[in-house]
C-alpha positions as CSV (number, residue, x, y, z in Angstrom):
1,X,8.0,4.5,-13.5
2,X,5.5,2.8,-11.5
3,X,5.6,-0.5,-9.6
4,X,2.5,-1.7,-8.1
5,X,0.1,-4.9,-7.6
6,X,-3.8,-5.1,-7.5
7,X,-6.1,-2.6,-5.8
8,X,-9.0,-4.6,-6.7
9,X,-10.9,-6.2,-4.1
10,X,-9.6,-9.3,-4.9
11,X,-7.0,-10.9,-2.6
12,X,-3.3,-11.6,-3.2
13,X,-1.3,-14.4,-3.8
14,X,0.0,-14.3,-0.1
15,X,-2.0,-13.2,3.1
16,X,-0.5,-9.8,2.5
17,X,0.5,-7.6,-0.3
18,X,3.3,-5.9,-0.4
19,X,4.5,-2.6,-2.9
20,X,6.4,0.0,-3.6
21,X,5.5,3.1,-6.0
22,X,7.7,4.8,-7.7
23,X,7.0,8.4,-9.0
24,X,9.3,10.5,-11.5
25,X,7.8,13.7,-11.1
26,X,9.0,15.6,-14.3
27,X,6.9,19.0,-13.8
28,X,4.6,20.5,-11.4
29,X,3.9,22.1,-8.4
30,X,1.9,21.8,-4.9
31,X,0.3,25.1,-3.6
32,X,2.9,26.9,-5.5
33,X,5.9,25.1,-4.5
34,X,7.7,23.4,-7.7
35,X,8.2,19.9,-7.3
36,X,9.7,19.4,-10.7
37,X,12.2,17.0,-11.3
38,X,12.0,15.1,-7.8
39,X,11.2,11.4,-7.1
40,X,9.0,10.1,-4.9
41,X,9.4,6.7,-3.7
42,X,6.2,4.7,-1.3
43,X,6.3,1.6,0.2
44,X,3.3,-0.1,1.7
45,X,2.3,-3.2,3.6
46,X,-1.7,-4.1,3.2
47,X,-3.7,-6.9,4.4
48,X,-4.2,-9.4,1.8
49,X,-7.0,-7.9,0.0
50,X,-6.2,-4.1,0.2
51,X,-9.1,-2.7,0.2
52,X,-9.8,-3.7,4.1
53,X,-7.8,-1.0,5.1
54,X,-4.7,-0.8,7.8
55,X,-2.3,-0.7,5.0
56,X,1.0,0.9,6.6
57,X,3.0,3.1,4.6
58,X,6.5,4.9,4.1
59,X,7.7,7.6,2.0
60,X,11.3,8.7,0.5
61,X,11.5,12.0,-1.2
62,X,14.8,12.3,-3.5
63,X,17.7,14.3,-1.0
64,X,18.0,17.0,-4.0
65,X,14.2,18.4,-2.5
66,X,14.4,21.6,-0.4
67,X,12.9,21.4,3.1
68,X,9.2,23.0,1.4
69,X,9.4,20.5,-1.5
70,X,9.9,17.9,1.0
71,X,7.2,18.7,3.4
72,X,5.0,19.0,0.1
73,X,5.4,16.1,-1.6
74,X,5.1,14.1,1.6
75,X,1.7,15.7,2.2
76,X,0.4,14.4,-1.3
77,X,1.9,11.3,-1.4
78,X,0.3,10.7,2.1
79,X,-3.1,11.8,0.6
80,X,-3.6,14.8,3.2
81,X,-3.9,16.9,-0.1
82,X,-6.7,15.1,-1.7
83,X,-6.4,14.1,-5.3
84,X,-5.6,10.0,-6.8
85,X,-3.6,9.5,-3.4
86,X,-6.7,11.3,-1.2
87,X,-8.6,7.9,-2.7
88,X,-6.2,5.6,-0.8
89,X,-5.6,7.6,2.7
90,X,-8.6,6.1,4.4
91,X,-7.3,2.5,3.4
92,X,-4.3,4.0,5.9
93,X,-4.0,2.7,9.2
94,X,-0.2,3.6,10.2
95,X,2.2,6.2,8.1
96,X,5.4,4.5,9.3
97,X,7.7,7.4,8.3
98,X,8.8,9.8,5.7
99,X,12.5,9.9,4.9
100,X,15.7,12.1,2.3
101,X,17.5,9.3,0.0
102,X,19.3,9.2,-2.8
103,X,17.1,8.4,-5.5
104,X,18.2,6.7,-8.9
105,X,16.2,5.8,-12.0
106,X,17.3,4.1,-15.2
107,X,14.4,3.2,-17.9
108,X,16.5,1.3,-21.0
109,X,13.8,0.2,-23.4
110,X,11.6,-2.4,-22.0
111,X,14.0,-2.4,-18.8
112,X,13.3,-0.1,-15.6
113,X,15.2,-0.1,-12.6
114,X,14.8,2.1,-9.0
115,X,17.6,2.3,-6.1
116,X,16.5,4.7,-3.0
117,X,19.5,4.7,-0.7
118,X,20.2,0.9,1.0
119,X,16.6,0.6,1.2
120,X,15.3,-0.2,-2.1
121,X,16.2,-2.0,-5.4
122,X,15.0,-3.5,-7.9
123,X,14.6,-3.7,-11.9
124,X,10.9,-4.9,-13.5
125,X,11.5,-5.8,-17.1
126,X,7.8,-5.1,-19.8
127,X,6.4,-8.5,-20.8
128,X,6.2,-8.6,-24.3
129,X,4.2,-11.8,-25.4
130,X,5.5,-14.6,-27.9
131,X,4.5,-13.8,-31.5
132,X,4.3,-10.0,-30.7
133,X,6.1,-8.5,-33.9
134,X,5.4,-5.0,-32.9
135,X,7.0,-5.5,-29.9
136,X,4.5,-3.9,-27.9
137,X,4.1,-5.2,-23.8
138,X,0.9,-6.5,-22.2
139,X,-0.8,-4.0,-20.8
140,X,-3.9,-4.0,-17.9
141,X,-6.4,-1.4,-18.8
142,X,-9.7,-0.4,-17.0
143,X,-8.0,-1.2,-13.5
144,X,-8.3,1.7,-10.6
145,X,-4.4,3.0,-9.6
146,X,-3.4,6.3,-8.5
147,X,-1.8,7.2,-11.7
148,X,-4.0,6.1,-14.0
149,X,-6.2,3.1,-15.2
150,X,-3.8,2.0,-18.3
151,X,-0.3,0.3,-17.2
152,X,2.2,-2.1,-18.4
153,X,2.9,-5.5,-17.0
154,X,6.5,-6.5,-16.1
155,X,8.3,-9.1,-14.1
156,X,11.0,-8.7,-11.5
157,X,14.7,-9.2,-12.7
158,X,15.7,-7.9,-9.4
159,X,14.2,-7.3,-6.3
160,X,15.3,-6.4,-2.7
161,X,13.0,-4.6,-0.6
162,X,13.8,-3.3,3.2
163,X,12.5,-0.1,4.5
164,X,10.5,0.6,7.2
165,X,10.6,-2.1,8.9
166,X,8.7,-4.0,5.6
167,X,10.9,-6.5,3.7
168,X,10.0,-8.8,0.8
169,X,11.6,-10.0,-2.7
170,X,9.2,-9.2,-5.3
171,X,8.2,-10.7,-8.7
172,X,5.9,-8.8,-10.6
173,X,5.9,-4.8,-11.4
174,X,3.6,-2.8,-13.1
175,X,5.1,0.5,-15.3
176,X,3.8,3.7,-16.3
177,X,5.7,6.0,-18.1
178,X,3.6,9.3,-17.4
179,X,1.2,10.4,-14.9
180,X,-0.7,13.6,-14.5
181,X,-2.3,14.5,-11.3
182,X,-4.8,17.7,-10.4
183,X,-6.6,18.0,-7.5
């Protein structure tokens, strides 16, 4: 599940944009380290139209990952490995810290929640439209994102947000059931 707001030249609402990504990394590896079945958690604070730059950013990695997997995922999910994160690490001006945290995800239907330790929670909910019968969600497509350029939009049910020294209540949420990443 991934929560996320514009990275499209445009500005945001406020005079900043805050967000926080969420990634449930079901198989894989990183130079031959396997990463399956950790979460990745990123929280970032950008000027109001994020592609200027000096965004600053902090990472959790789920407490379950070994000291390698840690040091691993941390590395990609900083972009100093390259691939869809490599994109965003010259938009970073500050990596404010990379931290262990219990890590908790629960996706009911249209319904996806995230809790990473005291830090972090919130639940985003899929907008499905009036009138839909198929009960399908809105969805973005063609936009640039690190896990691809097809999501879902949702609003906040819940949001608390303090970590890193960056704080905000959020109300909207993108979602992405799968990624897949090479680089």
């Amino acid at each position: 599940m991934v929560r996320f707001h514009q990275l499209d030249g445009h500005g945001a609402t406020y005079d900043y944009c805050r967000v926080t990504l969420v990634f449930n990394i079901r198989q894989g590896d990183v130079e031959g380290t396997d990463v399956g079945g950790h979460v990745v958690a990123m929280i970032a604070d950008t000027p109001k139209v994020m592609t200027e730059g000096n965004w600053r950013l902090g990472v959790f990695v789920d407490d379950k990952a070994s000291d390698e997997q840690f040091d691993q995922l941390v590395k990609v999910f900083s972009g100093k490995l390259g691939g869809p994160m490599g994109a965003l690490a010259p938009l970073v001006g500050e990596v404010l810290g990379a931290e262990r945290a219990a890590i908790e995800i629960v996706e009911d239907g249209l319904r996806h929640s995230i809790r990473v330790g005291d830090a972090i929670d919130f639940e985003v909910q899929d907008i499905v439209p009036f009138g839909v019968e198929s009960g399908e969600p809105v969805r973005f497509q063609g936009m640039f994102h690190p896990v691809g350029s097809d999501l879902t939009m949702a609003e906040a049910q819940r949001s608390r947000i303090n970590a890193f020294g960056i704080q905000y209540e959020g109300k909207t949420g993108l979602s992405k059931p799968e990624f897949s990443w090479a680089a």
